[in-house]
Each structure stands twice: as C-alpha cells, then as structure tokens.
C-alpha positions as CSV (number, residue, x, y, z in Angstrom):
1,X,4.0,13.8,-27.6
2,X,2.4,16.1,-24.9
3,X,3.6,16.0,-21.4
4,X,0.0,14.5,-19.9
5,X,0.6,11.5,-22.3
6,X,4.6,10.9,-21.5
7,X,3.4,10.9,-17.7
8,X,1.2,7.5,-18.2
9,X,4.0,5.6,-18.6
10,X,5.5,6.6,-15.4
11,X,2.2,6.5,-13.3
12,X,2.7,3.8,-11.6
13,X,6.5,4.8,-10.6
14,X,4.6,8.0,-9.0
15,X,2.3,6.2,-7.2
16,X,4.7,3.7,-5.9
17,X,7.0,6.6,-4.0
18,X,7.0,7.7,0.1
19,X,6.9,11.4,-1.0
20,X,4.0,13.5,-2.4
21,X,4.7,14.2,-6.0
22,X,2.7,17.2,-7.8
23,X,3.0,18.3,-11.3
24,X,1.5,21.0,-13.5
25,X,1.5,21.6,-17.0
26,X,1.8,25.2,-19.2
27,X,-1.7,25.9,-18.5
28,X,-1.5,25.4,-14.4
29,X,-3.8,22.7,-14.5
30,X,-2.3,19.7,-12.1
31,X,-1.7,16.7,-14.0
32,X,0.2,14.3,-11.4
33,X,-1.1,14.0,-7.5
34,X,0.2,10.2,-6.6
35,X,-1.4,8.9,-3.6
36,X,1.1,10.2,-1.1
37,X,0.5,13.4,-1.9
38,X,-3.4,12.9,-1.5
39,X,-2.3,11.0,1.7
40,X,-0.1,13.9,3.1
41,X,-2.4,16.7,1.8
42,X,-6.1,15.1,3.1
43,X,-6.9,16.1,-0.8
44,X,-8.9,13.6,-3.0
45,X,-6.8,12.8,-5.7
46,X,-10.2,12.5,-8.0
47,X,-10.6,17.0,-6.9
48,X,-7.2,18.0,-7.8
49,X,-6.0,16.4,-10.9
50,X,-7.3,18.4,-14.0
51,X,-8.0,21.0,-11.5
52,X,-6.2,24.7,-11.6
53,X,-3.5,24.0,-8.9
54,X,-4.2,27.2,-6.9
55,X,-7.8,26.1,-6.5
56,X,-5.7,22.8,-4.5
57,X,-3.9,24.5,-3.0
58,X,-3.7,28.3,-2.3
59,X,-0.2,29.4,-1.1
60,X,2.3,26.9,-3.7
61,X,4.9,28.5,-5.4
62,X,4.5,26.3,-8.2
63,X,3.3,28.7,-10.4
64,X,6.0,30.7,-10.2
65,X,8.6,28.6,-10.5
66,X,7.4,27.7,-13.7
67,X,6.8,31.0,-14.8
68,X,10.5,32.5,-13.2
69,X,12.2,29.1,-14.1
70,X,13.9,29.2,-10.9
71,X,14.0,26.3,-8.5
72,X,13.0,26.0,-5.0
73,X,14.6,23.5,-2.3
74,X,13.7,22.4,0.7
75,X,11.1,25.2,1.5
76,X,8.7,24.5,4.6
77,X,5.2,25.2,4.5
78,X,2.4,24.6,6.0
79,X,-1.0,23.3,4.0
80,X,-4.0,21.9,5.6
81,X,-2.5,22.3,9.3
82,X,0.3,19.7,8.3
83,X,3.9,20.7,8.0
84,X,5.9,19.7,4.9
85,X,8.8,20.5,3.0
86,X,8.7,21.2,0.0
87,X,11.2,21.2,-3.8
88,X,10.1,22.8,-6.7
89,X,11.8,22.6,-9.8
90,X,10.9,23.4,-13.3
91,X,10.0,21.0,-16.3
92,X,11.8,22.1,-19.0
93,X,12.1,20.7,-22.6
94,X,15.1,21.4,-24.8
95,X,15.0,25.3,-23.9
96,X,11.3,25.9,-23.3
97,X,9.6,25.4,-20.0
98,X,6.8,22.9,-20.3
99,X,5.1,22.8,-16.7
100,X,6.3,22.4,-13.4
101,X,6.8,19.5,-10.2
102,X,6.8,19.7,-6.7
103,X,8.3,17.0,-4.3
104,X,7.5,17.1,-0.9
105,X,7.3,15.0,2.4
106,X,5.2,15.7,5.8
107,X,7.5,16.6,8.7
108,X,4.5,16.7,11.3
109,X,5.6,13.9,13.0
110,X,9.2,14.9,13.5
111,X,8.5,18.3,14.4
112,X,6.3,17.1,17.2
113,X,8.5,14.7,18.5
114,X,11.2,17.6,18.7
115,X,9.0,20.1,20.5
116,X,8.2,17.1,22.8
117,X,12.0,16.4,23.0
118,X,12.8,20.1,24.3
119,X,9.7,19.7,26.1
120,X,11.1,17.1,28.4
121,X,14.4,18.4,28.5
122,X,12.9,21.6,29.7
123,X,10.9,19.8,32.5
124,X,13.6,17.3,33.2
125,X,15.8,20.6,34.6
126,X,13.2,21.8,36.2
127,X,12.1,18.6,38.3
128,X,15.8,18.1,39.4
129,X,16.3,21.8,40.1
130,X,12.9,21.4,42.7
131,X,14.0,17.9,44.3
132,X,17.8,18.3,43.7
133,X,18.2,20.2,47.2
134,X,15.7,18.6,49.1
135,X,16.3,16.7,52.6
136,X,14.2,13.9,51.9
137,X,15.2,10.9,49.3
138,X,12.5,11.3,46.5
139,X,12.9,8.9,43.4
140,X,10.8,9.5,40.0
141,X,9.1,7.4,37.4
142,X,7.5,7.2,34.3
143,X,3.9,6.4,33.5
144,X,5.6,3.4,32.7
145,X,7.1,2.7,35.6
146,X,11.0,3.4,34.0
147,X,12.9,5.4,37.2
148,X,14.1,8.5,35.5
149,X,15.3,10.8,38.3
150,X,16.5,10.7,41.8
151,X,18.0,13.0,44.3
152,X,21.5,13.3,45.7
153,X,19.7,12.3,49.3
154,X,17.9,9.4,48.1
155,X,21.3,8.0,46.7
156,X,23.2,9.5,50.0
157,X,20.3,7.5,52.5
158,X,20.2,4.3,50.2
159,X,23.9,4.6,48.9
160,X,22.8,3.4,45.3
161,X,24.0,5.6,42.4
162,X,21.8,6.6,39.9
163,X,23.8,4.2,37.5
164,X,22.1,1.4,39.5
165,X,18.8,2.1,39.0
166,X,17.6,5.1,36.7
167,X,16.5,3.4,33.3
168,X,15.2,0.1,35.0
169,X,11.4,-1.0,35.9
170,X,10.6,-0.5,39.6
171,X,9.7,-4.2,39.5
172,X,13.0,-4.8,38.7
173,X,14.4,-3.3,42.2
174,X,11.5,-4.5,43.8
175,X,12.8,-7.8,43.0
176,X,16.6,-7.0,43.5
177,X,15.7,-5.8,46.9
178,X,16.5,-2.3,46.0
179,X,13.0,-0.8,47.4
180,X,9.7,-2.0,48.9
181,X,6.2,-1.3,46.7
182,X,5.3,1.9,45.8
183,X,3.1,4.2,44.5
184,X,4.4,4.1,41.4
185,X,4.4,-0.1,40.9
186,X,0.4,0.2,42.2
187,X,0.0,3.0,39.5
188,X,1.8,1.1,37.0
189,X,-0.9,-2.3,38.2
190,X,-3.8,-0.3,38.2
191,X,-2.9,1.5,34.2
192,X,-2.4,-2.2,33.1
193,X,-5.7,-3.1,34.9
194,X,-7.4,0.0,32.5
195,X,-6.2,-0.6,29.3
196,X,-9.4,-0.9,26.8
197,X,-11.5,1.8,25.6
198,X,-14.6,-1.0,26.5
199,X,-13.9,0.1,29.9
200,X,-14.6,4.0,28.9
201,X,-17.7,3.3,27.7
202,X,-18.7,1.2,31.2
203,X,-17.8,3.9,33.3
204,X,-19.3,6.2,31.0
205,X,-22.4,4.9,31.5
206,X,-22.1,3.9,35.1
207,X,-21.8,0.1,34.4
208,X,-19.9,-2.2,37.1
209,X,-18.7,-5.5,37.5
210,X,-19.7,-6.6,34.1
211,X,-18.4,-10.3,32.9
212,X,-16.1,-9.6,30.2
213,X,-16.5,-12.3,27.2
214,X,-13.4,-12.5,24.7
215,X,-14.4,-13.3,21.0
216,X,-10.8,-12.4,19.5
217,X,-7.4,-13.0,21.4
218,X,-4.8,-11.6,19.0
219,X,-6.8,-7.9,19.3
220,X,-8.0,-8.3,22.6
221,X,-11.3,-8.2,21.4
222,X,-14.4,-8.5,23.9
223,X,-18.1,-9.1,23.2
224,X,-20.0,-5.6,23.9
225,X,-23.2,-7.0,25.9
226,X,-26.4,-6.4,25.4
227,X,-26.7,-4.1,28.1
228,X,-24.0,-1.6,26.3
229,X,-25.5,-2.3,23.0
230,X,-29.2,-1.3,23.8
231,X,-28.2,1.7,25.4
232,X,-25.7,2.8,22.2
233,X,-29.3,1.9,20.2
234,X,-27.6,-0.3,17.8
235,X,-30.1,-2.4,15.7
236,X,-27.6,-5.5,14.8
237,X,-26.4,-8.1,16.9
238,X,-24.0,-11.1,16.3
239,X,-24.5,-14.8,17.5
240,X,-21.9,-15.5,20.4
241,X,-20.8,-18.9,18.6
242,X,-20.5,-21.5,21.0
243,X,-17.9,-24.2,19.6
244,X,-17.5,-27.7,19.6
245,X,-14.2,-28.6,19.6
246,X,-13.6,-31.8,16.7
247,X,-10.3,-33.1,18.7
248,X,-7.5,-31.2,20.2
249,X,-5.5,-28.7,18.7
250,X,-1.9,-30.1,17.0
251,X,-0.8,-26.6,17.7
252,X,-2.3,-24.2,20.1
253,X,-1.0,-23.3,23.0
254,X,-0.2,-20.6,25.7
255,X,3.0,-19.9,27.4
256,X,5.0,-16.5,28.8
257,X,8.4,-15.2,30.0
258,X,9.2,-12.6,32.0
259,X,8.4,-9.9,29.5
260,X,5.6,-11.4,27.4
261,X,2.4,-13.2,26.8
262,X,2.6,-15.6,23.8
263,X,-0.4,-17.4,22.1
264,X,-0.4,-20.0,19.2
265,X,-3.5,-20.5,17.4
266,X,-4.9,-23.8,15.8
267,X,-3.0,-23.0,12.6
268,X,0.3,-22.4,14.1
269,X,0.2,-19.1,14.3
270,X,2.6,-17.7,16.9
271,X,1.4,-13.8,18.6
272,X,3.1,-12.2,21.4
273,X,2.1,-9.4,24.1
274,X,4.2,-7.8,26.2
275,X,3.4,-7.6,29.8
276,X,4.1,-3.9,30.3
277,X,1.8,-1.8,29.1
278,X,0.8,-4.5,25.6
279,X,-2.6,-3.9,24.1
280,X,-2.5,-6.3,21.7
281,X,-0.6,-9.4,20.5
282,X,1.7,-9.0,16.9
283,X,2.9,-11.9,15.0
284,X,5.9,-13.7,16.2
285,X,6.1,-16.8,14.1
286,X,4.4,-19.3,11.9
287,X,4.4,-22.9,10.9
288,X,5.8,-23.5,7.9
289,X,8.4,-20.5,7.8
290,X,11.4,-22.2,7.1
291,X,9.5,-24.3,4.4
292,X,11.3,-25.1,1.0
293,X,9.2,-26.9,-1.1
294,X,6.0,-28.7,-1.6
295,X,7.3,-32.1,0.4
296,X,7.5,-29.3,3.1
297,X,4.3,-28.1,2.5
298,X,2.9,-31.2,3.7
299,X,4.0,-30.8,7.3
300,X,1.2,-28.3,7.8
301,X,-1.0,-30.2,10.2
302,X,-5.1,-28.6,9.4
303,X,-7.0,-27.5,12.4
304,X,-10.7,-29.6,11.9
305,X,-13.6,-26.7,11.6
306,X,-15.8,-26.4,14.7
307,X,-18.7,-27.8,15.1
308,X,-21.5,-25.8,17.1
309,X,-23.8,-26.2,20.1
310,X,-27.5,-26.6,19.2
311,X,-28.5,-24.5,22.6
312,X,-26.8,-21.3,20.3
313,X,-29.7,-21.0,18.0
314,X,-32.1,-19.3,21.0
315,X,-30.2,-16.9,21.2
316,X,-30.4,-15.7,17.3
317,X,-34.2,-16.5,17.9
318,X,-34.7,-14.4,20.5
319,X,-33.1,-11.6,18.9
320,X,-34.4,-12.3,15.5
321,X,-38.4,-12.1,17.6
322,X,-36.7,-8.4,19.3
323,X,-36.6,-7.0,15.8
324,X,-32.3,-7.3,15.1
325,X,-31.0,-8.0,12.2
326,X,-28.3,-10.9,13.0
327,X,-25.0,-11.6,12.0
328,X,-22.4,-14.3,12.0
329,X,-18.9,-12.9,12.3
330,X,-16.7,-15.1,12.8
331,X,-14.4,-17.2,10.0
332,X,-12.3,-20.5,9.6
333,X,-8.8,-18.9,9.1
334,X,-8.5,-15.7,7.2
335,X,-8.7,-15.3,3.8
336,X,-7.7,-16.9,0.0
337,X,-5.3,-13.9,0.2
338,X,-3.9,-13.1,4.2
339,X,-4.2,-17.0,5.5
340,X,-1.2,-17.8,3.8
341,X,1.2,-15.0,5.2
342,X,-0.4,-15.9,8.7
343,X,1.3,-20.0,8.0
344,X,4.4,-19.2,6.0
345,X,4.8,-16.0,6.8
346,X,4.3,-12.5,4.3
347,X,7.8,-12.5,2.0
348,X,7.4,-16.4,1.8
349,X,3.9,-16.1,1.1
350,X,3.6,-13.4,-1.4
351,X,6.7,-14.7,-3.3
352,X,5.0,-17.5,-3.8
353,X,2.3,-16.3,-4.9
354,X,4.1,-14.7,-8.0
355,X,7.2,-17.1,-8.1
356,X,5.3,-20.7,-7.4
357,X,2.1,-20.6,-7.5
358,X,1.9,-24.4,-8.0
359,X,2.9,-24.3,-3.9
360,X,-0.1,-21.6,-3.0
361,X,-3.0,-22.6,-5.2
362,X,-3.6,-26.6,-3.2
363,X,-3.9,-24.7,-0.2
364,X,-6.3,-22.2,-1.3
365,X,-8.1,-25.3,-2.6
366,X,-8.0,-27.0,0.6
367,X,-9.0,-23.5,2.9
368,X,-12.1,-23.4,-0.1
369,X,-13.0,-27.4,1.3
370,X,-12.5,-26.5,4.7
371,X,-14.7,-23.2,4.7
372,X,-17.3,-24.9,3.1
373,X,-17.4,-27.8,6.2
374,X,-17.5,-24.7,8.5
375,X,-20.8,-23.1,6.4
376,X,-22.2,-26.6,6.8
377,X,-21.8,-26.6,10.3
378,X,-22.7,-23.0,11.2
379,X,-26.0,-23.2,9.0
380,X,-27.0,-26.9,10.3
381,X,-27.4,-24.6,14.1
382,X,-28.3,-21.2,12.6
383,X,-30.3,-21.7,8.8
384,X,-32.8,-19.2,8.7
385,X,-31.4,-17.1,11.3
386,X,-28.7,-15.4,9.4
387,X,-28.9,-12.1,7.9
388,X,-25.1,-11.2,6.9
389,X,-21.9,-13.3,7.2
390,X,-18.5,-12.1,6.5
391,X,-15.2,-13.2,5.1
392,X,-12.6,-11.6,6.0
393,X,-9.2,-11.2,3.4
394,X,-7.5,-7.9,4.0
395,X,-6.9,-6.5,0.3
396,X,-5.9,-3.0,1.1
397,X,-2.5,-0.9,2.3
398,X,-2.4,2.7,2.8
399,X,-1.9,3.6,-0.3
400,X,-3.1,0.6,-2.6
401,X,-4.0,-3.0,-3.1
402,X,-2.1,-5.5,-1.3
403,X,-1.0,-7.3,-4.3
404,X,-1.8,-6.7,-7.8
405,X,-5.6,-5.8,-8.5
406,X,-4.9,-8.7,-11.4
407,X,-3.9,-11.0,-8.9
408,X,-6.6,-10.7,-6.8
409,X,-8.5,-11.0,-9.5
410,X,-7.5,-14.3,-11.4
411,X,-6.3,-16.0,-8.1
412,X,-7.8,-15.0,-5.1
413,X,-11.3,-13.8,-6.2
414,X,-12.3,-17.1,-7.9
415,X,-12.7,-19.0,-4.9
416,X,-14.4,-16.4,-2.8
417,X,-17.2,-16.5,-5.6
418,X,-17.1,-20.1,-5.5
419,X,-17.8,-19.7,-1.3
420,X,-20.0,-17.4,-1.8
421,X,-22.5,-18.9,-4.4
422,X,-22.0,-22.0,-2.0
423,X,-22.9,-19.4,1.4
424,X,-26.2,-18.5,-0.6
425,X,-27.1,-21.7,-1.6
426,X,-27.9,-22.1,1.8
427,X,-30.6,-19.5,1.7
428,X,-31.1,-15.5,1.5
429,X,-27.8,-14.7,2.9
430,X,-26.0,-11.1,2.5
431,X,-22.4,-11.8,2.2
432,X,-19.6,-9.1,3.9
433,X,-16.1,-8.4,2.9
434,X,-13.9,-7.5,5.9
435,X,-10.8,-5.8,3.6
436,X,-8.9,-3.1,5.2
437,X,-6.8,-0.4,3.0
438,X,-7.4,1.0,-0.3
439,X,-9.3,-1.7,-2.5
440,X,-11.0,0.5,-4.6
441,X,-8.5,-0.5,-7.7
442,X,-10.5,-4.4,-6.6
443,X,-14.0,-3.0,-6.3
444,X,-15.4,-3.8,-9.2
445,X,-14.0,-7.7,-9.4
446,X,-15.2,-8.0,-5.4
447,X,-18.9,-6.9,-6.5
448,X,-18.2,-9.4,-9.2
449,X,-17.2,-12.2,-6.6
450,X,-21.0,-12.1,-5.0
451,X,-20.1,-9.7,-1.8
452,X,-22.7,-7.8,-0.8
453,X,-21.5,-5.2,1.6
454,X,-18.2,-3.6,2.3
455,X,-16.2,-3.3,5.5
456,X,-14.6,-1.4,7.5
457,X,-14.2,1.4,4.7
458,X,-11.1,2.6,5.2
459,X,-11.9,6.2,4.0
460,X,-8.1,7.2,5.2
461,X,-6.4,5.5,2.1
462,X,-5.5,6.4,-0.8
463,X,-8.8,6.8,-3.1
464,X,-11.0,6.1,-0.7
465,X,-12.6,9.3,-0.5
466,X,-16.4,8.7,0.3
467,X,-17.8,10.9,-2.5
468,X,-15.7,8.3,-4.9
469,X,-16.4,5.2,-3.1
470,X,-20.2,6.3,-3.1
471,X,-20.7,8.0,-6.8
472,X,-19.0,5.0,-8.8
473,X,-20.3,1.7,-6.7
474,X,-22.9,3.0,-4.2
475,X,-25.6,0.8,-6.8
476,X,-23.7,-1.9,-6.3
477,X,-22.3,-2.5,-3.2
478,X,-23.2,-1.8,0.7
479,X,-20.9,0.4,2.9
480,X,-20.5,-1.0,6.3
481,X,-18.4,1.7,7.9
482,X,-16.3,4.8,7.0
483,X,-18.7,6.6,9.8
484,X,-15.7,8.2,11.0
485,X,-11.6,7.9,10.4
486,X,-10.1,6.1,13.3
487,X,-6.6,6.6,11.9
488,X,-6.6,10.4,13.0
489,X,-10.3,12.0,13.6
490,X,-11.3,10.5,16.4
491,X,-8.4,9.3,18.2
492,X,-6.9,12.5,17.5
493,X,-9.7,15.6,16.7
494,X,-11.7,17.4,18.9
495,X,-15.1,16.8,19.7
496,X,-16.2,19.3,17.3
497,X,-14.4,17.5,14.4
498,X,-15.5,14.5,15.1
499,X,-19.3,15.6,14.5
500,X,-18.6,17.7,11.5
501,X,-17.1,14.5,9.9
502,X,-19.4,12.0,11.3
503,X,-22.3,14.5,10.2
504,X,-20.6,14.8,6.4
505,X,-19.3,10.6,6.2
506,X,-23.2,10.3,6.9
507,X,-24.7,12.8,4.4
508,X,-22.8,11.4,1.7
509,X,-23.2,7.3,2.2
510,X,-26.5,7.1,3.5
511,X,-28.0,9.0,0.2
512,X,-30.4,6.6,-1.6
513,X,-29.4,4.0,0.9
514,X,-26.9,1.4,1.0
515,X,-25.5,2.2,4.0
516,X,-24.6,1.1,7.8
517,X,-23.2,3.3,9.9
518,X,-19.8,2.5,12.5
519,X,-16.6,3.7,12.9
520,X,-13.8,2.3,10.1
521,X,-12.5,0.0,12.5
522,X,-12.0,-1.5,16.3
523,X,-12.1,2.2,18.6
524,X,-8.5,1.9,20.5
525,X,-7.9,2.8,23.6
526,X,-6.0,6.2,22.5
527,X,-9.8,7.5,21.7
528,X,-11.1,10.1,24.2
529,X,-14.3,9.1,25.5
530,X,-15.8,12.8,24.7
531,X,-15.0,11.9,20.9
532,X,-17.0,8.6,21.0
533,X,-20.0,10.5,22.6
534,X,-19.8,13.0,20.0
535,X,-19.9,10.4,17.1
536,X,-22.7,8.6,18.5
537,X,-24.8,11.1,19.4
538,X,-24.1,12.7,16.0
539,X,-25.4,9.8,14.7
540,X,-28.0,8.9,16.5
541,X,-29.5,12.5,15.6
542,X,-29.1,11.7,11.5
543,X,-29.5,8.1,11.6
544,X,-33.2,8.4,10.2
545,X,-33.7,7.7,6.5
C-alpha cells in the first residue's frame, strides 16, 4: 500500500487538528495540507496538494529533511508575512525513508501581544519617570477609563494610595467620592456615544442628526437609510417590516445591573451587553437549558408569528416603481439547524441531535408550521413585491461544517426544501441562504434544497477559496458576498489591500454572472473608514457587467 492511500484513512484526523499539518511524499509532491494549514498559510488547499511543495512554499526545509533524514524542532519562520513554528520530521518505513511531514502552529498573535507587552512596559516607565517628580497631582487612565498611574503628589494632596484607586473605573471613585468628573469620564461617555462604524460612514459623508432605526438588537444592527444608500449607489433595498404584534410575549423582556444590558427575546433567548465599552450582546441563557426529557420539552412556550401592517406594502411599491430590486430579510427564529442551540442551548442541542433525535425532530416540525404562518402573513402584505427572501441557519465553522455534512443533509435540509417549495408556491421568489463558515462540504445538498443564492461567503474558511466556490457551483448557485474578507482585509489591511482583493474577489465571481457584490459580513466598528472607501469605490469602478 502506497503512502497517498494509507493517509485516507486518517484524513479526517488531519483535518480535525488546531495545527497546520503538511506532508510530502518520495517525489516532493504534497500530499496532506488539512485546513489549518490552508487557514494559517492563506494557501488554497485545492493549489497545494498534488503540487511540488517548493512551488507552496519557497523557503521549507522539508525537502531536506527528507532527503538528510534528520529532524527539525521547533524552528521559526516566517511564510506569507505570518510567523509560525515549525517540526519537521521524516516519514520513514522500516529503514527507508518514504516522504516527509511538517507540524506547525502560527505564533502571530502571541508575538504581537509581547511586543505590545514590552511596549507598554516601556511607556509605562517613561510616563511615571515625566509625572513622577512633578508638583502638581496628575492621575492617568486608560481609553477605558481603568486609572493606571498616579503621582506621589496626587496621593500626597489627596492622601489616597495608589492601592485605593489604580485598577478601578473612574466612575467608580466618582461615586465613592474619591474625585469630581473629569476629562477622562467625558472621554470615556463620548467613546461609548461613538461606537458603530454606521456613524463613520455619516460623518464621512457629512450627514447629521439622522434618526437611527434598529432592525436587530442582539448585533446592534441599524437600518442604513435611504439617504446613505443612494449615495453608496446600491441597487437593492429591504422592506422595513412593520409588525403586528399577535399577543404579548411569554418571555421577552429588558432588564440591567450595574455592569450590563440584558435582553430576552420572544423565544427565551437571554443576551447580555456590557455597559463599558459592549458592542454587541452574546448569549447568556436559554429556556429549556436545564431540560431532561420530552415532558420537559413541553414547557417551551412558542412566540405566535407577526402579523404585518398593510400601510408597509407602499413602501416596496415605491421602490419596486424606483427601479430596486426588493428584499425581505427578516426570519421567524433561526434556522432547522441554529434555533435549537438558541432554546436549549449548543452541547444540549447538538447532543441531541445525534443522541435523541426523537426530542429535536417535533420541534423542527413545529418551527416548519410556524415559518410557514409567517410566509403567509408576510406575502398576504407584500405578494408580488418580493424579489429574494432569506433563511438564515448558520452551517459553517472556520474550518468546516457545523455538524456533519450527512446530518445536514438527512435532517436539517429536508424541511428547508419543504419551506422553500412552499416560499415559491407563492410566486417567482429567489430564495437566500444566510450560512456563515465553511459549507462547501453542504453545497451541493443546499442547491438541492431549492436555495437560490448564497450568503455571506465566507471566503476566510477553510475551502472557501473563491476560484473553488466559483469553478465547481458558480452554474448553480448565486454568490451574495465574499466582496471582501472582513475577518482580516479590511479591518486589518491597508487601503491598497483592500482594492487589490476587492478588485480580484470581483474578477473571479462576477465572470458569466451569478453574482452580488458586499462585504462577507456586518462591517464592525474596528474597520477604518479609508478601507470602506477603498472597497466601494473599487467597486463601484468594476461593478459593470
């Protein structure tokens, strides 16, 4: 048995493991690149396996371990501007070598955080050798507000130690007496005030005192108005859904303590902020965690779908009569897949899924009733006015599906194709999946299922390269996204980066069509407003077919 055909056994071992794993066989050619090392590298697994390894990569010492039969630990290197180290050991069987393999991890991110450590120190010794000696009582703060520093005569004219304070909030000693507003608390306000990269774009383009509309709470999500979305040029626009609520809510609410926000949606669904410097709510409890059993199962109380205000449908008319093509974006729940984690929480959830599936599969069923009410509804204000809706059921990780691409398949899959032939029974309807992550293992089983288009395109995880995505299902399937990597390019490149890879994302999924260009997902507020210029007008300067 040759060493290519012993590996297939052990594939998905490979592809299961935090570190980058590449192996080469007697003739250099690579033979295993798992996902983490296509992940670490920003190398297409689909380019390097079969491929000569120094084609891959140019400086590896593979090669010559193989060839000296030497090993090689713990050597750092540097490939594709990312630090890693790197063990190199050869394959050997009984007394002949056979290839080699290379295990190796990305030390980027601790190396950074180490400069920045020394970095602070440095600066640290500096700013108390200035203020040390001064007369006057000075006190410093983070950008957080955290006192980190003060001066022998600030703790000489006050006659608090530094043990009292340094470390705490200046609201804190506000409120303990210890010192009257200051800059720094006003600063602190004003950063909290200034949080969204929605208010980048207004100030960018000289807009003031715009009403802000939220459509999502949990991402602190607002509605981009038509002002900002004439003068971006975009050609789609979603209906602003104005509910009618069927009854009150058993479970929402809104409460908060002295560090948090906390929110509970209509399914029991518990998210919480916190109050200094939070951007967005995470999940902080469900309904039916401590559930047991199907008697507790019951307990679930379901939220009624929304009805919807007739006076809505103007406002698809009027755009529909502008020239947009419309969209309806919003869901009941999540998915077949991510609702369930969202009510019994994700180890509950996905164990039951394998484990007791007789538990999972009358919920789906029920979510499949209850979607179907909320289609009735939506098209009884909106038939005929709706070009795309979308389903959202996140499929995807980093490196692969969420659960088992057979899984998805025989369990989940099956009622979104029963939604869906329901959704175009209701006329000539393009159907959207919203799944983040790698789901190109589910690709061809979600074209299948009766989606039309694809969202957001994660192009950042594993196998999601856009020349794959594009040669093996750009027939079959629209890409709504992938215009540019959120995850790193444009919160993180430089202007010049970011139009190289919008320009090349563009070239490669608008070919023969089948394409709609925006970033892979929500822009944060870590993106530099100079990057988000630089996409769009890189777009809007190749967005002609």
């Amino acid at each position: 048995m040759n060493l290519e055909l012993e590996i297939c056994d052990w594939q998905e071992i490979f592809e299961s493991v935090h570190n980058g794993i590449i192996a080469i066989n007697r003739n250099k050619e690579v033979i295993i690149f798992n996902r983490a090392a296509s992940i670490i590298l920003n190398i297409p697994k689909v380019q390097a396996v079969g491929a000569q390894i120094e084609a891959v990569i140019s400086n590896t010492r593979l090669v010559q371990v193989m060839e000296t039969g030497l090993e090689d630990h713990n050597q750092r290197m540097e490939i594709n501007d990312r630090a890693i180290i790197s063990s190199r050991s050869p394959i050997w069987r009984e007394n002949t070598i056979i290839g080699a393999v290379a295990i190796f991890q990305d030390i980027s991110e601790f190396e950074a955080l180490s400069h920045q450590l020394d970095t602070f120190k440095v600066i640290n010794y500096r700013l108390d050798a200035i203020i040390g000696p001064l007369d006057d009582g000075i006190v410093v703060a983070d950008a957080k507000g955290i006192i980190i520093l003060a001066n022998d005569a600030y703790q000489q004219m006050t006659g608090i130690t530094t043990k009292e304070f340094v470390g705490k909030h200046v609201r804190d000693l506000l409120k303990q007496g210890y010192m009257n507003k200051s800059v720094t608390e006003m600063v602190v306000e004003r950063r909290s005030k200034a949080k969204y990269f929605y208010f980048k774009l207004l100030d960018y383009f000289g807009i003031k005192d715009e009403a802000l509309e939220m459509c999502h709470i949990p991402y602190q999500l607002v509605y981009a108005s038509d002002k900002v979305l004439d003068l971006l040029g975009c050609d789609v626009r979603a209906a602003r859904l104005k509910p009618i609520k069927q009854g009150e809510s058993y479970y929402a609410k809104k409460w908060e303590d002295e560090k948090s926000y906390f929110y509970r949606n209509d399914w029991g669904t518990v998210y919480r902020m916190p109050k200094l410097q939070g951007l967005y709510y995470d999940l902080a409890g469900c309904a039916l965690g401590d559930a047991e059993d199907e008697e507790d199962d019951k307990k679930f109380v379901w939220p009624t779908p929304d009805k919807f205000d007739m006076a809505g449908r103007k406002e698809l008319e009027d755009y529909r009569e502008a020239g947009f093509a419309t969209t309806i974006s919003e869901q009941f729940g999540n998915g077949f897949l991510q609702t369930g984690p969202l009510i019994w929480g994700f180890e509950n959830w996905l164990t039951m899924l394998l484990a007791e599936p007789e538990r999972c599969i009358p919920f789906i069923e029920k979510h499949l009733e209850k979607k179907m009410e909320f289609y009735d509804n939506i098209f009884g204000v909106y038939g005929g006015l709706i070009d795309v809706t979308s389903e959202a059921d996140d499929f995807g990780t980093q490196r692969g599906t969420f659960v088992s691409p057979k899984l998805i398949r025989e369990m989940i899959l099956p009622y979104h194709k029963k939604l869906n032939d329901y959704i175009k029974s209701k006329g000539d309807v393009k159907i959207t999946l919203h799944s983040c992550g790698s789901v190109t293992a589910a690709l061809p089983d979600i074209i299948e299922a009766g989606f039309d288009i694809l969202n957001p395109v994660q192009i950042a995880a594993a196998d999601m390269e856009p020349e794959l995505l594009k040669s093996r299902f750009g027939k079959d399937i629209v890409f709504w996204g992938g215009g540019i990597n959120t995850q790193s390019t444009l919160p993180n490149g430089t202007p010049e980066q970011v139009r190289e890879e919008t320009k090349r994302n563009m070239d490669i999924f608008a070919k023969d069509g089948g394409f709609v260009f925006s970033a892979v997902h929500n822009i944060q507020d870590d993106v530099p407003i100079e990057n988000f210029i630089a996409m769009w007008e890189t777009f809007q300067a190749n967005c002609n077919y």
